[in-house]
Residue, then its C-alpha position, 0 to 999 in steps of 0.5 A: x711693813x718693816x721693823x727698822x734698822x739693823x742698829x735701830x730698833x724700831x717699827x716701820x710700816x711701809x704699807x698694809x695695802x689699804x693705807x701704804x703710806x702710815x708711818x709706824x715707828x716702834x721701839x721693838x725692845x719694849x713689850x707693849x709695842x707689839x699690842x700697839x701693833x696688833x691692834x693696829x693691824x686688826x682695826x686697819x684689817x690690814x693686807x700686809x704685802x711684804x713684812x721685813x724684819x730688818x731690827x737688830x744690832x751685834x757686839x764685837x768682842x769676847x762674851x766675858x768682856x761685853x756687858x750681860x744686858x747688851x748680849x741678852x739684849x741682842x737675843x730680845x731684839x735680834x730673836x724674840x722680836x722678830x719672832x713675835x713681829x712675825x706671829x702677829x703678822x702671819x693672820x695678815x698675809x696672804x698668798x703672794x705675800x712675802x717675809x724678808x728677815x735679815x740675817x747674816x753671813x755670821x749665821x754660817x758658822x760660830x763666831x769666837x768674838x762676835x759669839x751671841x751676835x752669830x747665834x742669834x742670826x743662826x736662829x734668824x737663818x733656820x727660823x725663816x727656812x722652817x717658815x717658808x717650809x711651813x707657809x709654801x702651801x699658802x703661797x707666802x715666801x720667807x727669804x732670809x738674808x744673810x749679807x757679810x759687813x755693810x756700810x751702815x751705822x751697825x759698827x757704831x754700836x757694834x764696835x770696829x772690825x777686827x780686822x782691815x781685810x774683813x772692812x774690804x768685804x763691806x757692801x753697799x746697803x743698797x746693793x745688798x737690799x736690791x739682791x734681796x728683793x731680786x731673790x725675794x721676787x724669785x722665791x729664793x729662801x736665802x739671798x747672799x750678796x756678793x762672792x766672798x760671802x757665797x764662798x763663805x757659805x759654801x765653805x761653811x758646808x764643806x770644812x768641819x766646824x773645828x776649823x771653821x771656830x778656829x778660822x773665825x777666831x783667828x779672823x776676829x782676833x779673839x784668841x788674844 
């Protein structure tokens, strides 16, 4: 079971074991979709294998110049409703079971610029490592992702990278899905593609976050 793409939101059952072939596209920005959803698991008694928590959608630019709605909107999507899709799914699974969520490489540290997009995917990071903490005794594993710039429609809404040298770290999504699923397999509770975006974290780990915010701003071109 997964809940869309990155700059779509919507629903999409990819199987809950009796029936892996029902298709359930949802707006995940609307509140009633998800009694649809729990109703439908519940008639179905469903046996979901795998819930990927893929919905979302960023901002780029300065808090002061994006409109209220789109950053909350962000918040609702990126948070709230990853937050409910994986409450109404826990009675659902079952030892083996896995949880993928994606995050981001913008959850490593603040983000001047891309402020509320990089918070949000913080709160995706830290709530999917307590998951895994909480859910190991039962076997289910939570990986989160955490990818630097993808080639996919995200910068359509998302507005065009800052900068040429941060387009040059883009990766190809399947690229990016195969590590996932690799580290998923594995039992891996993050799964980062690619050496740029490991150094990345490493760093975050290491420099004080002054420099981090400084750094960031500076690649986002946000101090303008």
């Amino acid at each position: 079971m997964g809940s869309g793409k990155t700059d779509r939101p919507s629903e999409k059952s990819a199987g809950t074991g009796k029936d892996p072939g029902q298709d359930l596209r949802r707006d995940m920005q609307r509140n009633y979709i998800f009694e649809i959803i729990q109703k439908e698991l519940e008639y179905r008694q469903a046996d979901v294998r795998m819930l990927v928590n893929a919905a979302g959608y960023g901002k780029i630019g300065r808090v002061a110049s994006i409109d209220l709605n789109e950053q909350c909107g962000m918040v609702d999507l990126n948070c709230t409703a990853l937050t409910k899709m994986t409450g109404i799914c826990l009675p659902y699974l079952s030892k083996g079971s896995r949880i993928i969520n994606l995050a981001s490489a913008a959850a490593f540290c603040a983000q001047p610029g891309f402020c509320v997009y990089a918070a949000s995917k913080a709160y995706v990071l830290r709530f999917s490592q307590g998951l895994a903490a909480e859910l190991k005794k039962q076997g289910i594993l939570v990986t989160a992702v955490c990818p630097g710039p993808v080639h996919t429609e995200f910068f359509d809404r998302a507005g065009m990278l800052a900068v040429s040298k941060k387009e040059a770290f883009c990766a190809e999504p399947e690229a990016v899905v195969t590590q996932a699923l690799t580290d998923s397999v594995h039992g891996r509770n993050i799964s980062v593609y690619g050496a740029a975006m490991k150094g990345s974290r490493i760093l975050s780990k290491i420099l004080p976050d002054c420099l981090l915010v400084w750094g960031m701003m500076k690649i986002n071109h946000a101090d303008i």
